[in-house]
N, C-alpha and C positions, 0 to 999 in steps of 0.2 A: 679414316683409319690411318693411313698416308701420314698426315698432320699429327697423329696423335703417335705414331711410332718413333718421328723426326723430334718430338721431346723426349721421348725416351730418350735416344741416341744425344740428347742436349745432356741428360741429366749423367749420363754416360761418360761423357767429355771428363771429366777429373776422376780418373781409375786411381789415383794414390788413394782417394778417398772412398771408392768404393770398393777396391778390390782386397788393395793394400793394408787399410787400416784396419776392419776385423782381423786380418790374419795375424797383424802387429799385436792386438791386444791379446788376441786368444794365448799370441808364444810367450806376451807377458805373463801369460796367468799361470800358464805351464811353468816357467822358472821361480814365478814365487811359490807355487805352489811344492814342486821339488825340494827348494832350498826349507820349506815348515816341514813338509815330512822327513825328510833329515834331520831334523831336529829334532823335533818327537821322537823318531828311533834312535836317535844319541841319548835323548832326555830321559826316556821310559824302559831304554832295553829291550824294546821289541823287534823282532825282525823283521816285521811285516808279512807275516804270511800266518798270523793266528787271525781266528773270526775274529774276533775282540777287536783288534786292529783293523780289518779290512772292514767291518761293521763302522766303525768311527770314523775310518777315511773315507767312504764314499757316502759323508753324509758334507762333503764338500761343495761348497753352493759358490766358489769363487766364478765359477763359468758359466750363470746364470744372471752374477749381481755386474757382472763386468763387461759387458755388450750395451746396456738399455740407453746408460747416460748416451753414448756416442749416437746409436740408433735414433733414438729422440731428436737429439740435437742435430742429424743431420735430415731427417723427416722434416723439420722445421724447416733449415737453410735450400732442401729442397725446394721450397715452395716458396717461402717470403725471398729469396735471391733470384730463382730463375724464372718466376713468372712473369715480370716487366719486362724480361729481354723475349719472352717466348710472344707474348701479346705485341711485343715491336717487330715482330718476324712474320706477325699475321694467323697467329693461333689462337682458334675457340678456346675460352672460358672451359668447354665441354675436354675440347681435344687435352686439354692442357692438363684434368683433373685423369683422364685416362693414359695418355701417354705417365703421367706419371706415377701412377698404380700398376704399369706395368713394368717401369722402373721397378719399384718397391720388391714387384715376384720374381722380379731376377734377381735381385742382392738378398731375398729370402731367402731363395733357389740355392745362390753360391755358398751363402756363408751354412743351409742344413749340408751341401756336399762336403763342404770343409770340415762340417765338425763331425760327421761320418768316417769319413776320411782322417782323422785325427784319432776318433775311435777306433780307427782299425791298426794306425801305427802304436796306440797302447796297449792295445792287449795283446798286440806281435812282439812287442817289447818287453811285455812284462810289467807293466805301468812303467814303461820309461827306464825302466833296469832299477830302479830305486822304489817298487812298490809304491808309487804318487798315482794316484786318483781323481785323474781330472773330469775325465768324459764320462767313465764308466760309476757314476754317481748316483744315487736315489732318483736324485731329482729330474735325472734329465734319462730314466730308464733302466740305470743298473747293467751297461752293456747291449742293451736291447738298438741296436740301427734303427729302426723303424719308427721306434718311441722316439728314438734323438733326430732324427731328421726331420719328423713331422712337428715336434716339440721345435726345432729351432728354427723352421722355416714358418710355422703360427706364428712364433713369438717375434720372431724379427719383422714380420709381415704389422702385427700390431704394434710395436714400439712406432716403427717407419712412419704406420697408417694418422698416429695420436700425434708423433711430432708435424706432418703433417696440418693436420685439424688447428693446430697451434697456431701452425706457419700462415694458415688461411684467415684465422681468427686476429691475426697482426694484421694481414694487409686487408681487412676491412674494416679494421674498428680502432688502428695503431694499439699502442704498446698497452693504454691498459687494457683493452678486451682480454689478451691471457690472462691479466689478473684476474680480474673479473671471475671469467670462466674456470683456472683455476683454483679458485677462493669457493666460487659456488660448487662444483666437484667435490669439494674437500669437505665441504660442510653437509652434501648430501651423504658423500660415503662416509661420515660419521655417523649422522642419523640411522644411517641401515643399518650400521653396527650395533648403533644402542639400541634398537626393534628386536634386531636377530640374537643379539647378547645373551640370552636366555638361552637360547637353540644353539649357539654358534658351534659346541663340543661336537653336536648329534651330526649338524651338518657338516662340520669339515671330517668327521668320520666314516661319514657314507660317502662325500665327495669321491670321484673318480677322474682319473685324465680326461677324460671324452664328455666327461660337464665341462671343465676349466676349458678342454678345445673347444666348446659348444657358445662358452661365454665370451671368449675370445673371439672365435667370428662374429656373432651378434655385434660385439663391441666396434672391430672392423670395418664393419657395414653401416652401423649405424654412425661411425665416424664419416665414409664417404660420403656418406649422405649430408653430415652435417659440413661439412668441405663442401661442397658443392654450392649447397644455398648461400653459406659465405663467402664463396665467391664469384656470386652470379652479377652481385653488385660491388663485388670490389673494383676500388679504382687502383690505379699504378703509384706506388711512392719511390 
């Protein structure tokens, strides 16, 4: 456990990147997002504080689509960059999959306090003094803490977990295995699509948060697991 905390603390070593940079994107999103609701209320005459208006701004998905690329890509660089130096310092294949899984549940951890904490500076605010809608959204709760902490600490845990599987699937098979396995993905979640196509209305109507969390650790799990095997036999590049 020893060896498997000492990656953590490896993968720790560049806090611009992990402390920093969520925070950086989220103040982005908040500023573009201000600057469109101003604009709308200049455009439309609204003042922000009718249903009609607060119905259509917190149908705002900027703080949802604007996390995943980074989270991806640095689930990846976790893994394809600092596994040869961690395997040169004398760490298990094993230690290395778990030291950095627990990586993952602390930048889960920080970036659901962050956006909790974000939540709470906007509804003290008044959405930011300009009726903007970031946190307090449909999608990520409607205001609800609970819903948005667990919502972004699932979500960032999966993004991390896939870039990840990625990063593994590079260092054992090089560059084309992600094709590969991204290609094959793409073409299975088509097929499910065109199966369910029929149904698709019924099911995403009954859908609830607590399947999509349900599908989301499945997904998770069954990522580490596939991380694991891929790199039982990877070599160092």
């Amino acid at each position: 456990m020893n060896r498997a905390l000492k990656v953590t603390r490896l993968h720790m070593n560049r806090l611009d990147n992990f402390f920093a940079t969520p925070a950086m994107i989220l103040g982005l999103v908040l500023i573009v997002s201000i600057i469109i609701a101003l604009a709308i209320q200049r455009a439309t005459g609204l003042t922000g504080g009718g249903a009609e208006y607060i119905d259509g701004a917190r149908m705002n998905m900027g703080v949802v689509w604007s996390l995943p690329g980074f989270l991806i890509y640095y689930g990846v660089q976790a893994v394809a960059t600092t596994y040869p130096f961690a395997l040169a310092l004398g760490t298990t294949r094993r230690n290395f999959i778990v030291g950095t899984m627990l990586s993952n549940v602390l930048q889960s951890a920080y970036v659901a306090v962050l956006l909790v904490a974000l939540l709470g500076v906007e509804l003290a605010t008044g959405h930011w003094f300009s009726n903007t809608y970031v946190l307090d959204t449909y999608a990520v709760g409607a205001g609800n803490p609970w819903i948005l902490g667990a919502t972004g600490f699932i979500g960032v845990l999966f993004c991390l977990t896939i870039g990840g599987f990625f990063g593994a699937v590079w260092v054992r098979f090089g560059a084309k295995g992600p094709a590969i396995v991204g290609i094959s993905f793409g073409l299975a979640l088509a097929f499910l699509l065109l199966i369910l196509a029929p149904n698709l209305g019924e099911i995403l109507a009954n859908a609830t948060r607590g399947w999509f969390a349900l599908i989301a650790c499945c997904v998770i799990v069954a990522a580490l697991v596939a991380t694991w095997f891929a790199m039982r036999r990877a070599s160092v590049r």
